[in-house]
N, C-alpha and C positions, 0 to 999 in steps of 0.2 A: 504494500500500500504506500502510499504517501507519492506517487509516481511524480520523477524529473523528468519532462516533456521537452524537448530539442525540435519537431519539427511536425505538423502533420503525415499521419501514416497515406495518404492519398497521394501528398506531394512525394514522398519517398518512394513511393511504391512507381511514381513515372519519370524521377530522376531528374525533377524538376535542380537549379542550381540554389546554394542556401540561400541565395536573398531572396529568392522564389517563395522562400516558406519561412522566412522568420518570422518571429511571433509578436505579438503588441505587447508590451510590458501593462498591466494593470494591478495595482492595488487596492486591496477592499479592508476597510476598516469594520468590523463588528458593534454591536453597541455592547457586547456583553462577553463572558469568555464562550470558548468553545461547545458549543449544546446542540442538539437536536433544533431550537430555537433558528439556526442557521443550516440548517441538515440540507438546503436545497445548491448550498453557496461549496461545503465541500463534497456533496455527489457531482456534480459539477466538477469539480479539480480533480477528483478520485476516477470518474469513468470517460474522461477526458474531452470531453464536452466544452470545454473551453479550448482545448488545444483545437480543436474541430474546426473553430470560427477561430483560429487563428491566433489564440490568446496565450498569453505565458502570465497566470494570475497569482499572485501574491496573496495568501487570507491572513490577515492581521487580528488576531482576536483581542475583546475591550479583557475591562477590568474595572472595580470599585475606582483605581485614580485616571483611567480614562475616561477623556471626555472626547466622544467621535467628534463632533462639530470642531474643537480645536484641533484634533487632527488634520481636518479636511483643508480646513485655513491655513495650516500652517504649510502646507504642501509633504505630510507625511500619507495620504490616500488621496487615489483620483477619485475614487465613491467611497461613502459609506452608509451605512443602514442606521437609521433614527428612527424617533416617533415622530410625528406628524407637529403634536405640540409644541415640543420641544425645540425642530426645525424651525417653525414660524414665529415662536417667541427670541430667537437668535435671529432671524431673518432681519425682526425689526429694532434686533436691539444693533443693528449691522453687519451680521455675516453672510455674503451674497451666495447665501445655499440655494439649491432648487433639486425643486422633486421632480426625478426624472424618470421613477416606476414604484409601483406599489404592491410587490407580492403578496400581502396582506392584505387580506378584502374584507376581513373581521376583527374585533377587540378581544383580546383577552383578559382583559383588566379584571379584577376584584376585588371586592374588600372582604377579610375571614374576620367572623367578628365571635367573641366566646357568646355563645347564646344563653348565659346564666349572669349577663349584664344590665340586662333589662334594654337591650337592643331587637326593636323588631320591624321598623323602618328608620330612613334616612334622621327624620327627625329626633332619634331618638342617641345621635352623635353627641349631642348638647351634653356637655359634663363628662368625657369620655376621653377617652388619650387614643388617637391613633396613632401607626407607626407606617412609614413611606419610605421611601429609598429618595435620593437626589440624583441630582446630574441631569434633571430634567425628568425623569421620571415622576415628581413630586405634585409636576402641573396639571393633571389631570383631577389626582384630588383636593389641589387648593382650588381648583375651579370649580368643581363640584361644592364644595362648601362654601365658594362665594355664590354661589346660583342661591345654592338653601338660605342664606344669610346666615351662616353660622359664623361667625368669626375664629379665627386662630390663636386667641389670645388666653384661652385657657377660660376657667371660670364654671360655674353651673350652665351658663348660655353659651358658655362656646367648646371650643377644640381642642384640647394640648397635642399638639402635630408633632409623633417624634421622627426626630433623624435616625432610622438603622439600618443596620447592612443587610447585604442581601440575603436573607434567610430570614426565618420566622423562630428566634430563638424569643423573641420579647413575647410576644403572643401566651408561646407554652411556659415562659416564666411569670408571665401576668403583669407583664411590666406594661404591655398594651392591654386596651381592649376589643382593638381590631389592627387587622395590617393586611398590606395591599400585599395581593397574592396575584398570579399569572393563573389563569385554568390550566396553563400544559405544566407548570414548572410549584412554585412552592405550595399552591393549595394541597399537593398532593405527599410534600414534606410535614404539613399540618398531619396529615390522615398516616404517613410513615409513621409520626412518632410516638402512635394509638390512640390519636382521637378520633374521635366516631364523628358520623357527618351530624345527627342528632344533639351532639355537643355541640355545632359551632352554627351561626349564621351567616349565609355569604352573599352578599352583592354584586351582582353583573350589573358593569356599570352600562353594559346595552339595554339589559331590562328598565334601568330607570332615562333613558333619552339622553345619558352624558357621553357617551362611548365615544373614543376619537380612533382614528386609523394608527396604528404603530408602524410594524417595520417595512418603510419604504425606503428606497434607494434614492440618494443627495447627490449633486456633485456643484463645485462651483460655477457661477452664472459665468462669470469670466471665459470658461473651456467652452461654454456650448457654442458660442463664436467661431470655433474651430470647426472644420465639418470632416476631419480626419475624427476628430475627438467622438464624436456625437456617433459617430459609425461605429468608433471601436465600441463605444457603452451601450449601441446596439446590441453588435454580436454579443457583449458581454449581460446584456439583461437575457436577450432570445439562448443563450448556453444557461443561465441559470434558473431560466424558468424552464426548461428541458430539466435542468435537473431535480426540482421544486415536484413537479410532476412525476420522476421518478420515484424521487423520496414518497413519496403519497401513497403507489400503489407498491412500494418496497419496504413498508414500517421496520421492520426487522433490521434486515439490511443497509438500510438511513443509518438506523441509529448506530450499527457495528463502524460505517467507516465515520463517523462524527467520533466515536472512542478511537477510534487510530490515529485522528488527528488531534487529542485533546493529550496536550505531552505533564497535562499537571497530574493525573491518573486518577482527581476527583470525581468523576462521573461513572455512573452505576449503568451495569445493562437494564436493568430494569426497568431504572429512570429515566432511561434516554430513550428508551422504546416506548413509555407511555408518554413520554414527552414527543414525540414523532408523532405519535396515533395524534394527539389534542393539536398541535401544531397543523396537522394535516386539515382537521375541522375550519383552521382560520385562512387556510390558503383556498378553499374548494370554490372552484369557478374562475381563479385570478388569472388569467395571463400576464400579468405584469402593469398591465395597463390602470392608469388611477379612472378610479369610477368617480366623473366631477359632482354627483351630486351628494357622494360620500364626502369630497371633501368639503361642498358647501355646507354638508351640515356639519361639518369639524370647525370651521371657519366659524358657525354660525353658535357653537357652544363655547368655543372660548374668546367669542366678544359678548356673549353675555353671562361674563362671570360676574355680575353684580357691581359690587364697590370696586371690584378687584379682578380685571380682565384679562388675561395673559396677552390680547394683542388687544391695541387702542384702536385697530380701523383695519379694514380687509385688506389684506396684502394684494399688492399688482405683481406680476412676474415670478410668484412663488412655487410655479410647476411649468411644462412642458411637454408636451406631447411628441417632440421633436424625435425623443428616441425611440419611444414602442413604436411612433408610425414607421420609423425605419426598421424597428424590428419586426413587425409583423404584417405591414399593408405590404 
């Protein structure tokens, strides 16, 4: 596994000369480390689907001190994969990102909340500690409780918002009384570590109208100028939604070569195979292409976060159509 790609087997096989078949250099920045979460970005590297279109792709996996967005700016990835909120709240606080595809056509967002809190809707946050992740992942539910009017500032009427890392340790030590969980990845670390689904309350943030799009593909405004550029981020969306699709009807097998390439040896077969299966539930239907009226209603919930909007006015230039039409019209 892990294959070093030198040349298309098509061009080799008719002798074409190497500059016939060199390959595009591309870099892809992760928003998170290595998981099933991204299982379509290395079946893609792994069954050589990028070498196919021509590509020699680099997978860069995140981490708690990565921040994608400042990778992208800083010129360490030519794409990377974000949330939607997060993109746009950076958009306008100045980083000339754009969304160039959306393999993600569902939210998985939730909140796990202990169901012996006296938690049984939204409103009943009031007096309650929850716990988030940052880096931008945090904006979805301060925008949700600016919708509700619940303020952040602690109190009987409002939130204490805590900062924790990526796991659900505060939850099972009671230090929350709810925390945002992923349907494919930590709800399912709650129920590992023997809590029953009857013990806990959870919130699909789709169920309640907040739900935003997550992981779409970014690159800088700057490069789409380039119409070399814009081609290679074709071939390289059109190789990785080939392999999105693979991973889909391959769950098993997704998730063994997503472990060949996860070199920390944290991830479980388990986990990563039920993390492919729910993964699989948010990709169905996508070809890569953003659905615009998905994202007007993304656009449309986080300018009405209340007191507290993640963006002050609709973004102009903040997607593009320019690649999937060359990848698939």
């Amino acid at each position: 596994m892990k294959k070093t790609v030198f040349g298309s087997v098509a061009a080799l096989g008719l002798g074409f000369a190497p500059a016939a078949w060199a390959l595009d250099d591309v870099t892809l920045q992760l928003k998170w480390v290595t998981q099933a979460q991204f299982a379509g970005y290395y079946v893609a590297l792994e069954n050589g689907f990028y070498e196919e279109e021509g590509l020699n792709v680099t997978i860069r996996a995140g981490g708690p001190d990565i921040a994608p967005v400042q990778v992208l700016v800083g010129g360490g990835a030519d794409v990377m994969v974000d949330w939607l909120p997060s993109a746009l709240a950076a958009r306008e606080q100045g980083a000339p990102i754009v969304n160039i595809a959306q393999p993600f056509a569902r939210s998985g967002l939730m909140l796990t909340c202990w169901g012996d809190v006296g938690i049984s809707t939204p409103e009943d946050f009031r007096g309650k500690r929850i716990g988030t992740w940052y880096f931008g992942n945090e904006i979805p539910l301060l925008n949700w409780l600016s919708q509700l009017d619940i303020p952040t500032t602690g109190g009987d009427d409002g939130v204490e918002v805590l900062r924790i890392g990526f796991n659900v340790d505060p939850l099972l030590q009671r230090q929350a009384d709810c925390v945002t969980t992923m349907s494919y990845n930590e709800y399912w670390q709650v129920i590992d570590a023997g809590i029953t689904p009857d013990q806990i309350v959870v919130f699909n943030y789709t169920d309640y109208g907040v739900a935003t799009l997550e992981d779409g593909l970014y690159v800088l405004e700057s490069n789409l100028e380039d119409e070399a550029f814009v081609d290679k981020m074709a071939r390289f969306v059109r190789a990785s939604m080939r392999g999105w699709e693979w991973a889909a009807e391959n769950v098993e097998e997704a998730a063994m070569i997503v472990l060949e390439y996860d070199d920390t040896g944290a991830q479980t077969e388990e986990h990563q195979i039920r993390m492919m299966g729910e993964v699989a539930k948010l990709i169905e239907g996508s070809n890569g292409t953003l659905d615009m009226d998905d994202y007007e209603r993304t656009v449309a919930t986080l300018l009405g976060g209340g007191s507290d909007p993640v963006i002050t006015a609709a973004p102009e230039g903040a997607t593009t159509t320019a690649v999937t039409d060359a990848a698939f019209n």
